[in-house]
Backbone bond lengths (Angstrom), bond angles and torsions (degrees), N, CA, C in turn:
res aa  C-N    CA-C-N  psi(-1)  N-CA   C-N-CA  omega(-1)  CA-C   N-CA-C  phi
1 X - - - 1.456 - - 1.522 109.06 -
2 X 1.387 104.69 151.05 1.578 103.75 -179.87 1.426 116.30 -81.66
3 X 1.400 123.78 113.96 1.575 129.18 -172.72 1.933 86.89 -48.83
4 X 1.407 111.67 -72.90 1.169 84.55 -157.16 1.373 149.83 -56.00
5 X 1.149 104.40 -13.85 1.346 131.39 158.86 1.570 117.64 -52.89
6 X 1.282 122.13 -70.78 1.361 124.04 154.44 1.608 106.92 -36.31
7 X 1.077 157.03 -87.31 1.619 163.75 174.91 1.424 92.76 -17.76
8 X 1.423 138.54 -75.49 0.845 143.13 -175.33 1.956 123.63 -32.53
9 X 1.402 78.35 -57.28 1.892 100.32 -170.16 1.676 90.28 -77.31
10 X 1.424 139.56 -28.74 1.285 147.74 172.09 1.789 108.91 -62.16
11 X 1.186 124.45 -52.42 1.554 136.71 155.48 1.207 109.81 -45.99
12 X 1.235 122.08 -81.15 1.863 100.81 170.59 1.223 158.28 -78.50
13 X 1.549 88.97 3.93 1.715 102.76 151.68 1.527 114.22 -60.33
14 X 1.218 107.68 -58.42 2.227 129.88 -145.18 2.059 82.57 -93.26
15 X 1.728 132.12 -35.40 1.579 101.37 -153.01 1.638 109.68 -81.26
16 X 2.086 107.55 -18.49 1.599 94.42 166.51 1.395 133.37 -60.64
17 X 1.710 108.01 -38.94 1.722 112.85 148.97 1.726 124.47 -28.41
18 X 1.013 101.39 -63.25 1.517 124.97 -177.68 1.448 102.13 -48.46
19 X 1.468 103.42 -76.98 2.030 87.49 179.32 0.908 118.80 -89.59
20 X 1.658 135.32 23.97 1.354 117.19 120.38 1.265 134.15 -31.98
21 X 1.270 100.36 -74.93 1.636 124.21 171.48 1.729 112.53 -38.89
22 X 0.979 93.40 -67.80 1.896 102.82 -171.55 1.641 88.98 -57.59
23 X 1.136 124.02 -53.17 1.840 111.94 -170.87 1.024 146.35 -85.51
24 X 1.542 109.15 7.48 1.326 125.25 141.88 1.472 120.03 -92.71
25 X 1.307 115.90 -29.48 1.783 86.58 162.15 1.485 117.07 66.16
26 X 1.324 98.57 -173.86 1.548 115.03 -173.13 1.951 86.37 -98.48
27 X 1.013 148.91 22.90 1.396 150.13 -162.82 1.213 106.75 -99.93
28 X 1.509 148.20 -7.60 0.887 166.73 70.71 1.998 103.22 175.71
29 X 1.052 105.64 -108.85 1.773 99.86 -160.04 2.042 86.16 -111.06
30 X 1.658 98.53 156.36 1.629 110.23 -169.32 1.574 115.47 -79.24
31 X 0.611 140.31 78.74 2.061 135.43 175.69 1.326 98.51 24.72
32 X 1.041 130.88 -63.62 1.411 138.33 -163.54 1.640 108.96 -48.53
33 X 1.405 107.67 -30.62 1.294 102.75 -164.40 1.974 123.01 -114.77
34 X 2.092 84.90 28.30 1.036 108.15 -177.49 1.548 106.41 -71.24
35 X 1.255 136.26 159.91 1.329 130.16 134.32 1.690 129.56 -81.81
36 X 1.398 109.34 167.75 1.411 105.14 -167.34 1.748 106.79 -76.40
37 X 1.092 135.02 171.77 1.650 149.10 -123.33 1.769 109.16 -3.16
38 X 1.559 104.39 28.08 1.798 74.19 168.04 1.793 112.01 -113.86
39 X 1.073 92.98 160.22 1.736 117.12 -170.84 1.561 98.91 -82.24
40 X 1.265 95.87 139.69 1.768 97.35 164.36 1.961 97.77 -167.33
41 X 1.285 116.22 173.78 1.211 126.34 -170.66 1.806 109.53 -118.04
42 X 1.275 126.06 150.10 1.828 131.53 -169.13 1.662 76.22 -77.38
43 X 1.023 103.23 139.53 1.649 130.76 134.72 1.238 124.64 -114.12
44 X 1.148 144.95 4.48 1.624 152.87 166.24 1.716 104.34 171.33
45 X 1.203 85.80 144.98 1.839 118.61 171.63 1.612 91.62 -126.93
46 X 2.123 90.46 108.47 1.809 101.62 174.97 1.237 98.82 -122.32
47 X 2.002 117.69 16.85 1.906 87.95 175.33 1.201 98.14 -68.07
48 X 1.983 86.70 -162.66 1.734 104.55 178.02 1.479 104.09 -103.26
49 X 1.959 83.43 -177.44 1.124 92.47 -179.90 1.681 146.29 28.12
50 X 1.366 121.64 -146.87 1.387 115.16 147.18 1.533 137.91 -3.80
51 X 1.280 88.08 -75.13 1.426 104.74 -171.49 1.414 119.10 -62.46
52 X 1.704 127.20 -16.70 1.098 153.96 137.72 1.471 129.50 -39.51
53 X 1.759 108.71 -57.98 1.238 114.75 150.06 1.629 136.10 -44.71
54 X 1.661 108.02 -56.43 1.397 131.46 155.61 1.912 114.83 -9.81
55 X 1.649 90.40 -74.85 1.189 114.92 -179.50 1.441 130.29 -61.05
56 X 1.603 110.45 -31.27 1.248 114.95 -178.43 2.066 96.79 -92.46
57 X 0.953 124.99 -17.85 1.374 127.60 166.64 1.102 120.52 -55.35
58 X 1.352 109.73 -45.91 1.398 108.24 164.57 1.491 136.27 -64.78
59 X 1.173 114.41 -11.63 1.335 119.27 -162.03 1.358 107.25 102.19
60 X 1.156 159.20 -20.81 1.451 133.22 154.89 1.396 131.63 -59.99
61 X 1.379 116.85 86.85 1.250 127.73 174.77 1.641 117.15 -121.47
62 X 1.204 98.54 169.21 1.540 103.91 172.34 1.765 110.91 -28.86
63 X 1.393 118.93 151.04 1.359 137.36 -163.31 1.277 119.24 6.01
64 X 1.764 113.33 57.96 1.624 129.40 172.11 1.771 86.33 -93.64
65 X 0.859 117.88 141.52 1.572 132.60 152.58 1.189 112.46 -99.32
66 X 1.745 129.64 146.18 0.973 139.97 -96.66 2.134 118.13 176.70
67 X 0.800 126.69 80.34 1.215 126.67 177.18 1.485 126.88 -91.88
68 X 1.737 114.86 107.84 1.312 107.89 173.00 1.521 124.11 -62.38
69 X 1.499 110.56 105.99 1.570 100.90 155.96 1.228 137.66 -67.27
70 X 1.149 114.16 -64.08 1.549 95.22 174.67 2.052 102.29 -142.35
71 X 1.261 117.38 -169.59 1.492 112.64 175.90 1.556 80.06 -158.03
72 X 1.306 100.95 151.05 1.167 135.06 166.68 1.563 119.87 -59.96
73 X 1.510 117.73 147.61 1.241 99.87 172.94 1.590 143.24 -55.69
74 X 1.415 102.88 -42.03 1.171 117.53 174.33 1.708 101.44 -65.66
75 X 0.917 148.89 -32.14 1.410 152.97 177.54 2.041 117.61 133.75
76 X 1.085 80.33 -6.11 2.024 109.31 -155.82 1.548 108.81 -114.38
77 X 1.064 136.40 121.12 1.674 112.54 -39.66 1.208 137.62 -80.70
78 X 1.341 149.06 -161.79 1.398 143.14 173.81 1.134 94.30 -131.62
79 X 1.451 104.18 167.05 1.523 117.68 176.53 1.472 101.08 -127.04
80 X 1.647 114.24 159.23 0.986 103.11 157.82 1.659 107.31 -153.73
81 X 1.208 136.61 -159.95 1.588 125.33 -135.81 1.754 96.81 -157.96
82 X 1.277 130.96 83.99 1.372 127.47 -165.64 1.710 95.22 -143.05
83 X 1.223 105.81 126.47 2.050 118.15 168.56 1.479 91.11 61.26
84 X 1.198 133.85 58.48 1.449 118.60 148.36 1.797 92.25 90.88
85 X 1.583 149.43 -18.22 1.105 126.01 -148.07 1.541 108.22 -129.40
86 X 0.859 135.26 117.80 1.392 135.78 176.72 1.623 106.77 -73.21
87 X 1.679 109.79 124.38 1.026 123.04 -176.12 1.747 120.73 -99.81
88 X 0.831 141.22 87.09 1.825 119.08 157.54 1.959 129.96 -64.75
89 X 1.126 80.88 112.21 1.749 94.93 -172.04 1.762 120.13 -113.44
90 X 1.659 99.29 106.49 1.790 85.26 -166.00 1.320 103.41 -63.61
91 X 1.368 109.54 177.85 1.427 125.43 -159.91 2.045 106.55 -82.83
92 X 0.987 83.47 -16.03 1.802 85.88 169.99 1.525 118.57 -98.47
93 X 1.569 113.22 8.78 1.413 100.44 -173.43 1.921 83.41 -133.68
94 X 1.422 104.82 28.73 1.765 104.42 -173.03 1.336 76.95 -113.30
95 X 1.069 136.34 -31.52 1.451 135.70 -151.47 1.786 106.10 -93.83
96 X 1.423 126.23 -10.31 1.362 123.18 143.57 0.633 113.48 -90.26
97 X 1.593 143.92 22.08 1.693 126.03 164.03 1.239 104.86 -103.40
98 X 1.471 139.87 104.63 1.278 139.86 145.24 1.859 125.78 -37.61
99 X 1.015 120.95 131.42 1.038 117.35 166.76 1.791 124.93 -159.17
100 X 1.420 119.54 158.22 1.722 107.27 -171.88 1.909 98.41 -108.60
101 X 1.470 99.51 141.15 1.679 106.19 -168.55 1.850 93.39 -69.64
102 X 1.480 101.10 151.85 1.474 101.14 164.65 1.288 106.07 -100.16
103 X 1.755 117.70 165.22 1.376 107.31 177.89 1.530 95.75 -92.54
104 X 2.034 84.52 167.92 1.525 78.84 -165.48 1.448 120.70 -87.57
105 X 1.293 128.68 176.32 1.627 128.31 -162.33 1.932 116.99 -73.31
106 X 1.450 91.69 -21.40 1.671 94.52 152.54 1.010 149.70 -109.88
107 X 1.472 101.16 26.84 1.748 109.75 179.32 1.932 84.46 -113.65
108 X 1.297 135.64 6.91 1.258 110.89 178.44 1.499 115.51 -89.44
């Protein structure tokens, strides 16, 4: 059998695992998988390209805090409510924004 072939088909089984793993990190849980009115703060912006740029233009960068307003039924898109600006963010470009939930202001 051809090793490389085997090596190959072995790499793309195990590397979507892999940056799973490596890209969540200690960065904590993805935007996407916020619910609606809770608060939390950016800990990393890992989309690509563009759409990366986009986002950090706006003001979503590292330790912006952040309020989900509402999400759509289907999940696509969400909004959310940070420096005065109401945001809509589809659900595949919520899912490179890392961020950690804050607790909320009446349980302190």
């Amino acid at each position: 059998m051809n090793y490389f072939l085997l090596l190959a088909v072995i790499l793309v089984i195990i590397s979507p695992i892999y940056f799973f793993i490596v890209s969540t990190g200690d960065h904590g849980m993805r935007l996407s998988e916020l619910k609606v009115g809770k608060e939390a703060e950016v800990t990393a912006v890992k989309a690509e390209g563009a759409v990366r740029r986009r986002i950090m233009d706006m003001g979503l960068i590292k330790g912006t805090r952040f309020k989900v307003v509402r999400v759509a039924p289907l999940g696509d898109p969400m909004e959310i409510f940070f420096k005065g600006l109401h945001l809509a963010l589809r659900k595949n470009e919520a899912e490179g924004i890392f961020v950690v939930e804050q607790p909320d202001k009446g349980s302190e």
